[in-house]
C-alpha positions in Angstrom: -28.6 7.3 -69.7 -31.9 9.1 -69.2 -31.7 12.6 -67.7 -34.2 11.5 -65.4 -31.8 8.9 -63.9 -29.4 11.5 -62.8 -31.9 14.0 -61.1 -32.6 12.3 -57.9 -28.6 11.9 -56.5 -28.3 15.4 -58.0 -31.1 16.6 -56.1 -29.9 14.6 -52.8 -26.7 16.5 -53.2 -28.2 19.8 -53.2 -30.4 19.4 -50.8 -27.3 18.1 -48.6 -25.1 21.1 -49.3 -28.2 23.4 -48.6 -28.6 22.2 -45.3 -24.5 21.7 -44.2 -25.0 25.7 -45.5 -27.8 26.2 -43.1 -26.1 24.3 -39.6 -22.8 26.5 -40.6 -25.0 29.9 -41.0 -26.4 29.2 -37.5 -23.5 28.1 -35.9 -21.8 31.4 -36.9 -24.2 33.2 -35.8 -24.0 31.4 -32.4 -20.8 31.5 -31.8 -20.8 35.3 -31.4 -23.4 34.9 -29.0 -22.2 32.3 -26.9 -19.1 33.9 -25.9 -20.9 37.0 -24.6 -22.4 34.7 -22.4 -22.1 34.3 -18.9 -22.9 30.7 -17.5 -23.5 29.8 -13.6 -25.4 33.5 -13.0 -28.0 33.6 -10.1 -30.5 33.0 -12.2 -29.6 30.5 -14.7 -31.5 26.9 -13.5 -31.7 23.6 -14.4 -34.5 21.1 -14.6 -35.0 17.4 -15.8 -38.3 16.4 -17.7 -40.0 13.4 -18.0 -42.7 12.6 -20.8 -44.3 11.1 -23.9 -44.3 11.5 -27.3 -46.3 10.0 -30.6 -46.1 10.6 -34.0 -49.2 11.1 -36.1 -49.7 9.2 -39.6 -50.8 11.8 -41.8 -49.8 15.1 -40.4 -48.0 16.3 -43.2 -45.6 13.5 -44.5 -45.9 11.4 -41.2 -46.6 7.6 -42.2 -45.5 5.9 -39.1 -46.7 6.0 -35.8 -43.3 6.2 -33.3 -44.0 6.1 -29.8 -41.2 8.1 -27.2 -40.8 7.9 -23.7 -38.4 11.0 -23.3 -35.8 12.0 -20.6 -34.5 15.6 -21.2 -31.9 17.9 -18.8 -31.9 21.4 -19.3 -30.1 24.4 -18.5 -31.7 27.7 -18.0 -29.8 30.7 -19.7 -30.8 33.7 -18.5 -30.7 36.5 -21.3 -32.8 39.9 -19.8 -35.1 39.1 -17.2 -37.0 42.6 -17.3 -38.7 42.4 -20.7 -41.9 44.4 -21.4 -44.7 45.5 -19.0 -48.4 45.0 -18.0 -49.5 41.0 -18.9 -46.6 41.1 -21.3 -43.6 41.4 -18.8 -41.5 38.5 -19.1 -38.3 37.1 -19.4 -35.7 36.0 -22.3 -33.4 32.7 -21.2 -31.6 30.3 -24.2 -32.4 26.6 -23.1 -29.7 23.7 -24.0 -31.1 19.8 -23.8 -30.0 16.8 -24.0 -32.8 14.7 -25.0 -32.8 11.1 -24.7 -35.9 9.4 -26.6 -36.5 5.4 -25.9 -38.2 4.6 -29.0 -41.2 1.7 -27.7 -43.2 1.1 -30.9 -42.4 -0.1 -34.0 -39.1 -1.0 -32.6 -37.3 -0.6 -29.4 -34.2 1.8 -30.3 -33.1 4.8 -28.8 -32.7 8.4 -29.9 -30.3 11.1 -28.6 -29.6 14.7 -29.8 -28.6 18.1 -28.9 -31.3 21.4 -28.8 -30.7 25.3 -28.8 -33.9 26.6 -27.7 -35.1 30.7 -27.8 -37.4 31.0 -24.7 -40.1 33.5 -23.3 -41.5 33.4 -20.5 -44.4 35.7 -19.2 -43.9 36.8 -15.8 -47.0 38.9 -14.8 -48.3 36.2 -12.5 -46.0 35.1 -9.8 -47.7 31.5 -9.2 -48.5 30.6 -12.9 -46.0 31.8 -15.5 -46.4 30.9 -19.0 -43.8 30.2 -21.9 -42.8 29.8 -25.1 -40.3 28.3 -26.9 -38.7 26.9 -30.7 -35.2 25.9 -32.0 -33.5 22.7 -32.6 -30.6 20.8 -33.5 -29.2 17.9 -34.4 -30.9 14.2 -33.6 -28.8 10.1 -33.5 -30.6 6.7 -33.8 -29.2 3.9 -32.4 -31.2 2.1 -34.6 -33.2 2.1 -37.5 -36.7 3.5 -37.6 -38.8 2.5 -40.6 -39.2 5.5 -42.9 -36.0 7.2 -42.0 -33.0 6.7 -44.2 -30.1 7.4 -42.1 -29.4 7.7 -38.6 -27.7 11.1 -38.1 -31.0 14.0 -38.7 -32.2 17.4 -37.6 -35.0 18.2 -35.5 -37.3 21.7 -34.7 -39.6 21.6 -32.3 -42.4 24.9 -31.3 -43.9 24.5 -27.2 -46.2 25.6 -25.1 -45.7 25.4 -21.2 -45.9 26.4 -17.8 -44.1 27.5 -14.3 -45.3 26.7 -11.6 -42.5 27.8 -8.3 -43.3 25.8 -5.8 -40.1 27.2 -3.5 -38.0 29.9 -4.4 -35.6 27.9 -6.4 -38.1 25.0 -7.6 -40.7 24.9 -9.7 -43.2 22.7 -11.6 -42.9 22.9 -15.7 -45.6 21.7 -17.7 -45.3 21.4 -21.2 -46.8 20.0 -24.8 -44.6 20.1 -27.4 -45.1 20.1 -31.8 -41.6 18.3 -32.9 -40.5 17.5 -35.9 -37.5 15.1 -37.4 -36.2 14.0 -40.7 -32.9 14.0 -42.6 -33.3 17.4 -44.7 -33.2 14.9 -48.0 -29.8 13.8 -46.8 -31.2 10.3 -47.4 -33.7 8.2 -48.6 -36.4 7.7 -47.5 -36.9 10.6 -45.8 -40.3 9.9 -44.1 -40.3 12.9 -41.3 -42.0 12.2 -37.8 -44.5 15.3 -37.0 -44.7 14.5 -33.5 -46.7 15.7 -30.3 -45.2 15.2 -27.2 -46.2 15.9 -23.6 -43.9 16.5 -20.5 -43.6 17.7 -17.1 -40.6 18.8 -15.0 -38.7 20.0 -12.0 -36.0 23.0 -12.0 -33.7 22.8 -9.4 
């Protein structure tokens, strides 16, 4: 049998222990983390956000063009809310979702997944606070979606938002989001979906 012939499982296999490596590495180094943590503080928050999302044949590897509606809950962790000075004051808070994604073009499935998100958030401006944010975490298909070769996959995602109070425990959150999902080489295919997707929200 050619050499040749063996490379690619070989390769799958690698590539598959590499990133099991890479989900237990983090989760280590969460778990320290987590159990520092106090949840339900005074400033902690939650929010629900509504929006839509498109992949873009031909950023990077993207071939298909997937088309979201997305319903994500939040919750607010607040880290150190006294970060900084001058324009770059802010505030550090870990974000957990549960983002649902009704998949409406090429097929009608459904997506659902978990994500740990770092957050800042710049607080010189009381009526119009920006943020940032990245992480991931781990994405389910009900169903299949051409291009990708199994249903269990990973996702990171990079945003841009905003805060808008509107009372002193609601605000509005605007937001675009880069996100990215594919199976690490898990599978094949293993056509990723570079996506952009926009939302806008309510803390409560």
């Amino acid at each position: 049998m050619a050499p040749s012939s063996l490379n690619p499982p070989a390769s799958r296999l690698h590539r598959c222990r590499y990133f099991v490596f890479a989900v237990s590495v983090f989760l280590l180094l969460l778990y320290p983390a987590t159990t520092a943590l106090a949840f339900g503080g005074p400033q902690d928050s939650k929010a629900i956000l509504l929006g839509y999302g498109q992949s873009i044949p031909g950023w990077g590897q993207t071939t298909e063009r997937v088309q979201t509606i997305d319903f994500i809950p939040r919750y607010s962790l607040m880290m150190d809310d006294n970060v900084g000075s001058g324009l770059l004051q802010g505030k550090y808070t870990t974000l957990f979702e549960l983002p649902i994604q009704l998949v409406r073009s090429p097929v009608v499935t459904s997506m659902i997944g978990i994500n740990f998100l770092a957050c800042y958030t710049f607080t010189s401006n009381a009526q119009w606070r920006p943020y940032i944010f990245g992480g991931g975490g781990p994405v389910y298909s009900s169903g299949d979606i051409p291009g990708m070769g199994t249903r269990f996959n990973g996702n990171y995602q990079f945003a841009l938002g905003l805060d808008h109070p509107i009372t002193t425990t609601q605000s509005l959150l605007f937001e675009i989001r880069y996100h990215h999902i594919s199976n690490a080489g898990t599978a094949e295919p293993n056509v990723p979906l570079n996506s952009i997707k926009f939302l806008i929200g309510l803390t409560f």
